[in-house]
N, C-alpha and C positions, 0 to 999 in steps of 0.2 A: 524294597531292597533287592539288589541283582546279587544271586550268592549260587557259586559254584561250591558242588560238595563231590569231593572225590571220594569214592568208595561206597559201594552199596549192598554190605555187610549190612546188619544189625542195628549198628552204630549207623550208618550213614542213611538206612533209610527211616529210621526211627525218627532219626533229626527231620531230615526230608517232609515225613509226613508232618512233623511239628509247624515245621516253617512254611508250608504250602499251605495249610490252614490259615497262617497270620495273612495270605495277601502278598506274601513273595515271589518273586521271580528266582523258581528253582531251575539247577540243569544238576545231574547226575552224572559223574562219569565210572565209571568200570571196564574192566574187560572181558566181563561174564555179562552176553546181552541175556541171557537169560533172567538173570539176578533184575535186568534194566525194561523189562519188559514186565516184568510181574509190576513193578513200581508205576512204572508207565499205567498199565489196567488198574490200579489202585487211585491215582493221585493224577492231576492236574499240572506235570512236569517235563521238561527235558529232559533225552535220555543224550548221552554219545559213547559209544563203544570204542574202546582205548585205551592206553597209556597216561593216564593223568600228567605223566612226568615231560610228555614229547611236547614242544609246542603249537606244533598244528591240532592237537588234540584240544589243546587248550582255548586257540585261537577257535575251532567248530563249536566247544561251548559257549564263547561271547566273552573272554577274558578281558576283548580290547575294553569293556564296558562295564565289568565287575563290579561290585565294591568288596565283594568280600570272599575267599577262596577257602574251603575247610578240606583240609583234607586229613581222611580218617581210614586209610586202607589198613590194612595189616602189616605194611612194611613199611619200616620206620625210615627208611634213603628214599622212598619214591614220596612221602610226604614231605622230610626236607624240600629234595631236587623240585618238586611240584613249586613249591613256595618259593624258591630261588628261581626259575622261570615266570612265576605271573609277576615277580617284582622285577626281575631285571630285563622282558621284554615287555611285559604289559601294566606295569607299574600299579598294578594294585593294591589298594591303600592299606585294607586287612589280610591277613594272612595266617591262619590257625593251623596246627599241624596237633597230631597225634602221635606222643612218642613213647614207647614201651621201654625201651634200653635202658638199666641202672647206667650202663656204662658213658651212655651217651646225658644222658637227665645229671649226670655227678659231675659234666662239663657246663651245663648248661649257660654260665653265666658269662661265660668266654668264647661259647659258640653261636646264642644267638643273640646277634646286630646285624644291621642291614649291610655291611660291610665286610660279615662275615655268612653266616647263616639268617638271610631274612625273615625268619618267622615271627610274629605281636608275640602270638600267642602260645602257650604249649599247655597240652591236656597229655596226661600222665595217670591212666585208666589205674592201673597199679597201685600208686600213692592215694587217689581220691578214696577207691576202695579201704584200703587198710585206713585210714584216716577215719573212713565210717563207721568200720568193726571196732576202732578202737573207742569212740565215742559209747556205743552203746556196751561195750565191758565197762564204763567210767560211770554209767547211768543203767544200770541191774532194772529188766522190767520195759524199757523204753522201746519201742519196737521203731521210733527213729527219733534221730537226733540233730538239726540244722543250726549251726549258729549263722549271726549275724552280725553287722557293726565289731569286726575284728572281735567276734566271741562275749561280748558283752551280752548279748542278748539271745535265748534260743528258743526252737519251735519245738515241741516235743511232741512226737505221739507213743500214743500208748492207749492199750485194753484195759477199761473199764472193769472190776474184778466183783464180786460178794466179800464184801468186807473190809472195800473202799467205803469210805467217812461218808462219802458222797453219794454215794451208790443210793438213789432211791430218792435221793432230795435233791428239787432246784439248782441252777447252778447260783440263783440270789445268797442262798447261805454260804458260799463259798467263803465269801469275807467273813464269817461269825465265825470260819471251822481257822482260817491264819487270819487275825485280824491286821497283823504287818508285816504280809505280802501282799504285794497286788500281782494280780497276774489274768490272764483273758483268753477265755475259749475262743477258738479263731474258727473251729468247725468239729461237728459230730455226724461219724457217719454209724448208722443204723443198718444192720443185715447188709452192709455193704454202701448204699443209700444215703447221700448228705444229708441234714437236717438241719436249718438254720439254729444256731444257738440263741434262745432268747433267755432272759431271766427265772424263766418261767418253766423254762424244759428242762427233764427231769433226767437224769441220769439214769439209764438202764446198764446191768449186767451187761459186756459183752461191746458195748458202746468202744467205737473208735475215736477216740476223744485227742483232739491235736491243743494246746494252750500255747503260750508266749509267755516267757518270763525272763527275769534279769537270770542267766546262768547261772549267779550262785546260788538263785532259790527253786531250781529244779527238783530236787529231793524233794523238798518239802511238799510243793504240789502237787508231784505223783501222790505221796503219801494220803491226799487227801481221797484220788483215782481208786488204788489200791492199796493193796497192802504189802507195804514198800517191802521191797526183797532186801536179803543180806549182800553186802559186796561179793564180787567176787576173785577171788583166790586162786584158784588150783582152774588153770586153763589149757586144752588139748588143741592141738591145731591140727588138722591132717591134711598135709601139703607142705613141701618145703619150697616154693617156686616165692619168686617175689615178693607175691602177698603172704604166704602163711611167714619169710625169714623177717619181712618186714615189719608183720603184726608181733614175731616173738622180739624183734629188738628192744619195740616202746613197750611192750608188756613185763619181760622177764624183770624190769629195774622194780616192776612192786608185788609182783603175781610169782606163783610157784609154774613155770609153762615145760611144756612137753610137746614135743614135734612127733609126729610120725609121718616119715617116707619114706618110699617104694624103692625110689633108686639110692643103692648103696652108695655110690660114688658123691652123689648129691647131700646125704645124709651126713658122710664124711666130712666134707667142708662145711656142712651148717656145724658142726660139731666143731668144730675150730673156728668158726666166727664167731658163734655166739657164745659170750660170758657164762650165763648162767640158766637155759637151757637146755634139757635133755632130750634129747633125737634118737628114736629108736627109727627103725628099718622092718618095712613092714607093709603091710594090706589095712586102712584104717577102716575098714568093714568088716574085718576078721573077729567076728567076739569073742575068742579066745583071746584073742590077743590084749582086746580093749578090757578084758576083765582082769587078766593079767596084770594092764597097768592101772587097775582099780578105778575104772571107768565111773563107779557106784560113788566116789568123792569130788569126781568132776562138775566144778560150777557151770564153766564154759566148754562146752565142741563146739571149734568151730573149724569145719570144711571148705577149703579154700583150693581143692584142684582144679585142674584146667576140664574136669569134666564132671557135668550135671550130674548125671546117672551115679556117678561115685557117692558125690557129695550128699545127692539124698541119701543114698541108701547108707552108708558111714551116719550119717546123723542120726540116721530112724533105728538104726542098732545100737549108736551111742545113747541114746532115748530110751528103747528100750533096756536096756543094761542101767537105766538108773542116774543119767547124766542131767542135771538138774536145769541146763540150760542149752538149747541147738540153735547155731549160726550156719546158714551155706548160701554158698556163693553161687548163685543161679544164670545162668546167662539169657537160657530161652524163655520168650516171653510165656508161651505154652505153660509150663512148668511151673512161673511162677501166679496164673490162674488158680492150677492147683494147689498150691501150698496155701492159696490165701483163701481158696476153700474151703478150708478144713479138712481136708481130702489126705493129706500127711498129717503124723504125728512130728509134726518141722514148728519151731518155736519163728523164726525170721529167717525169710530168705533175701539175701545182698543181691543190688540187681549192678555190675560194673556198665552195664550200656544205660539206666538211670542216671547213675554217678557222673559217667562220662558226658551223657545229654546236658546235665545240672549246670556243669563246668562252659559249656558250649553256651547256652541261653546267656551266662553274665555276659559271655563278649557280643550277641547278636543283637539284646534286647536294646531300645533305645531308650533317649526321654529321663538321663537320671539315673538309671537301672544299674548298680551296682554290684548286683549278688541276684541270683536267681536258683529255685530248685526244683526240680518237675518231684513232682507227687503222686500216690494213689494210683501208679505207673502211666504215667503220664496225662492223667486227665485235669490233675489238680497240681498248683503251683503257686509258692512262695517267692517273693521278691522284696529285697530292698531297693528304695528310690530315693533319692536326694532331692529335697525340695528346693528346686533352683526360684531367683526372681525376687518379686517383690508384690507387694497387695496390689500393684498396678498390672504386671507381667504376667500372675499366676494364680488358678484359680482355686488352690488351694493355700495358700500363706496369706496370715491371717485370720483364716478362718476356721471355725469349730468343725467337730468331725460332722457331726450332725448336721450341718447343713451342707456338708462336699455331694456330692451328687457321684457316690460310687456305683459302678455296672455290679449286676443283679449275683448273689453270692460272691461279693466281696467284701472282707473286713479288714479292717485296719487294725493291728495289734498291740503296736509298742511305737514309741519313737526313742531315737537317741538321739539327744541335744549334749554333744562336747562328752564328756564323759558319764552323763547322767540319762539312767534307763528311765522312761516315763510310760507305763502301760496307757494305751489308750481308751478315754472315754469319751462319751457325746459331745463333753463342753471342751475337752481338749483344744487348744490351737496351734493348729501348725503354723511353724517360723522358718526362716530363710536358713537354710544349712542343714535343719533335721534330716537324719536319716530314716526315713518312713516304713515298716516293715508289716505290709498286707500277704493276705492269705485269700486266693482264688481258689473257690469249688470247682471254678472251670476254667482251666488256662485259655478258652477262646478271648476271655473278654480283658486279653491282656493288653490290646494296642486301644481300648479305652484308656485302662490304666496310666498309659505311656503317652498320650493325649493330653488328659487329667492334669497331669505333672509337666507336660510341658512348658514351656515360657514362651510368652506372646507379646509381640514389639507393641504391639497394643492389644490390651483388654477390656471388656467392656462387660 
């Protein structure tokens, strides 16, 4: 696939390097060659210096021939204007934009049509984010949380604890410990390290343990991991920008929440939009402060500024003061090495250019590919796929799991048939319409995957 990516921030070269490993024909544009030059010595790409928004920019990276145009700068009018020029001189069939604006995303359904504002697609870094934090406050303990098949189905991961059921024994006794749930380890990683799941492998302390379940039986299967934490309650947010008013909207209707920000003025209007919400004005690293608003009863901190350095440091003082659970919102990849080092006392760190990546894959991926989520920061990734065809056309309908011929750490989890969850096992057989939900240890071997699942005028 021919796919032009504007912007080569974070965001766009993250994707970049995602997509130049599948086998694509990338080009990059910016107007920092600096930024396009590092990328270039890395990866396998075109670079063009410029104006994503001007046409002859567009025209030097090969738009007359596209399929598909993402653009991902920082400014929300030059990703529009981008997308309204490859469709209205170079007619390009895809066209993703990246939009930050509440003001502009609260019009969205009257601004984009090809007749008005041409963009498919719209990624809304902001909303994926809070959507994520708010998940893992719904599931206490979860250090991530993916649904699938419109939430029917999720992937969970979570830390292996002393004092999980499991801990120490087989994943075989799983069924003796819920005898009516079913549910399927999809992958465990050790000191970092995948470890194929067999029957047979033992659950250690410590163990990064990802499973598949029908949503409503999520609790229960942590509980078997660890030892299932209390809900939580009483939640701190520090940051009033998008994400932190965003996260206290859906939260304050069941949680006791508290804001704290820096800017007064800011502070003031959260304080008149939200209902039921307390917003103090303040430094959320200041432990005076945080003891003051009795930081020692806080279930949740979660740090959600526009900067790293804050967010850790607020968290590892909310931490230290006794806060029983730390969220922050990490951007650089660097940073989140460390956290996942053990290197901070940081409970999860939110990655927004994962989030935003995640949202990118469903629309690039082919072959069925409905839902996609990079993983493990990008080396591992989840996918739903629709099993198109027929036992003539495809070479998996019909046929039991055990005999599909999947690329090397990939499992298959669950299917949804109509509205019924089916964990998957050996004998399983996939059918025409299932919705398929595998887990790759290694997102390389995803255009197998997409292969796999495709439909063939004839098969043999």
């Amino acid at each position: 696939m021919k796919i032009i990516i504007l912007g080569a921030g974070q965001v766009g070269g993250t994707l970049a390097e995602d997509l130049v490993g599948e086998q694509n024909d990338i080009t990059v544009i910016d107007v920092n060659p600096e930024k396009l030059h590092e990328l270039q010595d890395k990866m396998d790409l075109q670079v063009v210096t410029g104006q994503g928004s001007h046409p002859d920019v567009l025209a030097k990276a090969g738009a007359e021939d596209a399929d598909m145009l993402i653009a991902v700068t920082s400014d929300d009018a030059t990703n529009m204007l981008s997308c309204q020029i490859a469709f209205s001189i170079f007619s390009t069939p895809v066209k993703i934009a990246r939009i930050r604006s509440e003001q502009i995303l609260k019009h969205k359904k009257k601004l984009f049509h090809n007749q008005d504002i041409p963009v498919d697609h719209i990624i809304a870094p902001e909303q994926l984010v809070t959507k994520d934090i708010a998940r893992l406050i719904d599931y206490p303990g979860a250090l991530q949380v993916r649904e699938f098949a419109g939430g029917k189905v999720s992937l969970v991961g979570i830390k292996a604890y002393y004092g999980g059921l499991l801990v120490g024994h087989a994943l075989s006794t799983l069924r003796d410990h819920i005898p009516n749930i079913d549910t399927r380890v999809a992958a465990i990683y050790r000191k970092g390290k995948p470890i194929r799941p067999l029957g047979t492998t033992v659950i250690e302390a410590d163990d990064e343990v990802f499973f598949i379940a029908a949503t409503r039986h999520i609790r229960a299967v942590m509980s078997e991991l660890q030892k299932l934490e209390k809900a939580y309650k009483r939640i701190m947010i520090a940051g009033g920008g998008h994400i932190g008013s965003g996260l206290a909207r859906i939260l304050e209707k069941n949680h006791q929440v508290k804001i704290i920000e820096h800017n007064p003025k800011r502070a003031e209007q959260l304080s008149n939009e939200l209902n039921n919400t307390l917003v103090f004005v303040g430094d959320s690293s200041d432990k005076e402060l945080l003891v003051e608003e009795h930081i020692d009863q806080i279930d949740a901190f979660i740090a959600v500024t526009n900067d790293d350095e804050a967010n850790i440091m607020s968290s590892m003082v909310a931490k230290s003061c006794g806060a029983r659970k730390t969220i922050a919102l990490i951007q650089r990849n660097e940073y989140h090495d460390i956290v996942h080092g053990n290197i901070l006392d940081l409970d999860i760190a939110v990655s927004p250019q994962q989030a935003t990546i995640s949202a990118l894959l469903t629309h690039v991926r082919k072959g069925g590919i409905v839902n996609a989520y990079s993983l493990r920061r990008g080396a591992a990734e989840a996918v739903e796929i629709v099993a198109h065809g027929d036992e003539q056309s495809s070479k998996v309908i019909g046929r039991e799991i055990q005999d599909i011929k999947l690329p090397p750490g990939a499992t298959i989890g669950a299917i949804v048939r109509g509205e019924e969850v089916l964990i998957a096992h050996s004998t399983t057989v996939i059918q025409t319409d299932d919705h398929v939900i595998l887990f790759l240890v290694n997102k390389k071997y995803i255009h197998q995957v997409e292969k796999l699942f495709a439909v063939s005028a004839i098969f043999f």
